[in-house]
N, C-alpha and C positions, 0 to 999 in steps of 0.2 A: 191583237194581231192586225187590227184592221187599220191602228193608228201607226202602228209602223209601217203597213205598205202605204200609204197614203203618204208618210214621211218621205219614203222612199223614191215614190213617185215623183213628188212636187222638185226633190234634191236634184231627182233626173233632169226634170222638165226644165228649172232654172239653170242648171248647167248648161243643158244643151242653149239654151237661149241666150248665154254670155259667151258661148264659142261661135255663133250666128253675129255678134257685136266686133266691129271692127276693131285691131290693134293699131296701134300709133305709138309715136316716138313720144314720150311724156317727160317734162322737166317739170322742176319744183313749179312752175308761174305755169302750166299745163302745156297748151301744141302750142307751139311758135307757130307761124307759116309767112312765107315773104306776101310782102305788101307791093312793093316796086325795089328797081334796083337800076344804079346808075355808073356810069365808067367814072374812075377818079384817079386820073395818073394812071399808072402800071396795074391796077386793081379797080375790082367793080364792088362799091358800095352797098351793101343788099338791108335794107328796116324789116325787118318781121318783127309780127303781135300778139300778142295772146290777150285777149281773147279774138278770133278773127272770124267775120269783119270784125273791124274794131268798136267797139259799143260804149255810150255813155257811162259814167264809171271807173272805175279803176284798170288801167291799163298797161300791161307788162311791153318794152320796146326794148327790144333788142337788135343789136346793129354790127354787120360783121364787113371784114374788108376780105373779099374773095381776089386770088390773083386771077389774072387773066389768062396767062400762062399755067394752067394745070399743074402740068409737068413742075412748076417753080411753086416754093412755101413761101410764103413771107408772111415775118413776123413783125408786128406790130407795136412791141413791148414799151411801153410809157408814155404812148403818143395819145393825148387825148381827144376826145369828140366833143364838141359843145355842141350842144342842142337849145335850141330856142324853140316853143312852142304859142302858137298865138291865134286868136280867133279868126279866120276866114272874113271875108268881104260881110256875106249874108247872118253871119251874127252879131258884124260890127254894128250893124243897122239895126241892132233892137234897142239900141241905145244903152244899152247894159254894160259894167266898168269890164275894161278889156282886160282877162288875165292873162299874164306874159309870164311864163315859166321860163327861165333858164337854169339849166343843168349843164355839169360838166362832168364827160365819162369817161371810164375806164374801164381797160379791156380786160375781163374775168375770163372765167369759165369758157370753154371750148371755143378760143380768141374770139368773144364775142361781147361786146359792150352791152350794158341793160340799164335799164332804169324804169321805174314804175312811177306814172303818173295817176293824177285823179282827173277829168275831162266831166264840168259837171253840165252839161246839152248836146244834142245831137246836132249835128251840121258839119260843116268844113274848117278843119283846122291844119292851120299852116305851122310845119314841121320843115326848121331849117338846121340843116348839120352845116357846119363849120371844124376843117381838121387840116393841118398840116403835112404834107408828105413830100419828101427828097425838095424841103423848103420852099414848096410852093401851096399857097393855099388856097384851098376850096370853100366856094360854100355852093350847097345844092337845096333848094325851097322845094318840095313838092307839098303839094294840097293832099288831105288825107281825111274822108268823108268818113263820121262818129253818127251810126244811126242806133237809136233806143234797143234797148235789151230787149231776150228775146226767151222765153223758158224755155228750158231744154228738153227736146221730147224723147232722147234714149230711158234720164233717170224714171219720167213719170210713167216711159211703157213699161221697165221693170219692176216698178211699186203694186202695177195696176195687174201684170202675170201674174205675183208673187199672191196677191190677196184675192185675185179670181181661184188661182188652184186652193191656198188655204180653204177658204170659204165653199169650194165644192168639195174639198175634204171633211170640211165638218157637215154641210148636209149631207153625203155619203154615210156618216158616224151615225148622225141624228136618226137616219130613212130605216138604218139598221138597227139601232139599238130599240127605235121602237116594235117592231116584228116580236 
């Protein structure tokens, strides 16, 4: 009897504790969230990252073209983005071989371009899109600051709930059973 309410208990307690846990808009690469966003023609260019800030490592970029006009949809369909990605000033100075990614994207999922990089040091890295629109081209540089990872403190408070209530559920069992 005493293992089921203690069951009971812990089911409560953790429950309530993941309804206390913020909700968010989740895609397969986890939160997006914009990074910067710029005017390009008739539409404003927006980069969001996952993971954000952006951190050493593997990095999901996704890139969308927002109209200006609300009110107006515009559709994007076959026009690609080239992306060039390149070490910043302050890395080129460590004398270390400069990697130069280029990627050329396409617009998927919820008209939004992606692509997953690997970014292997923390520092400034220069992020240039290149894209065509009503045959004029753009290209827009912005700098994009990659500092080291960082553990995340939602999963290890819930590891750390979960095995505190266990753990006083079984000395509860223990304190009892011997009487």
């Amino acid at each position: 009897m005493i293992s089921g309410f203690w069951f009971l208990l812990s089911s409560i307690a953790y429950a309530a504790f993941l309804l206390l846990v913020p909700v968010s808009e989740i895609s397969a690469n986890g939160v997006v969230r914009p990074v910067w966003e710029e005017r390009v023609g008739e539409s404003t260019l927006v980069m969001l990252t996952s993971p954000f800030p952006p951190t050493v490592g593997s990095l999901h970029v996704a890139v969308r073209l927002d109209p200006i006009d609300r009110s107006k949809t515009v559709t994007h369909v076959g026009i690609p983005i080239f992306l060039t990605i390149s070490p910043g000033q302050e890395l080129l100075l460590d004398h270390l071989d400069p990697l130069v990614e280029n990627l050329k994207l396409y617009q998927g999922v919820l008209g939004q371009y992606h692509a997953n990089v690997f970014l292997d040091r923390p520092g400034e890295w220069i992020f240039m899109f290149e894209l065509v629109l009503n045959d004029q081209t753009y290209r827009i540089s912005q700098p994009l600051m990659v500092v080291e990872p960082q553990l995340p403190k939602i999963p290890l408070l819930t590891i750390t709930v979960v095995i505190l209530v266990f753990t006083l559920g079984y000395l509860a069992w223990w304190i009892r059973s011997r009487k």
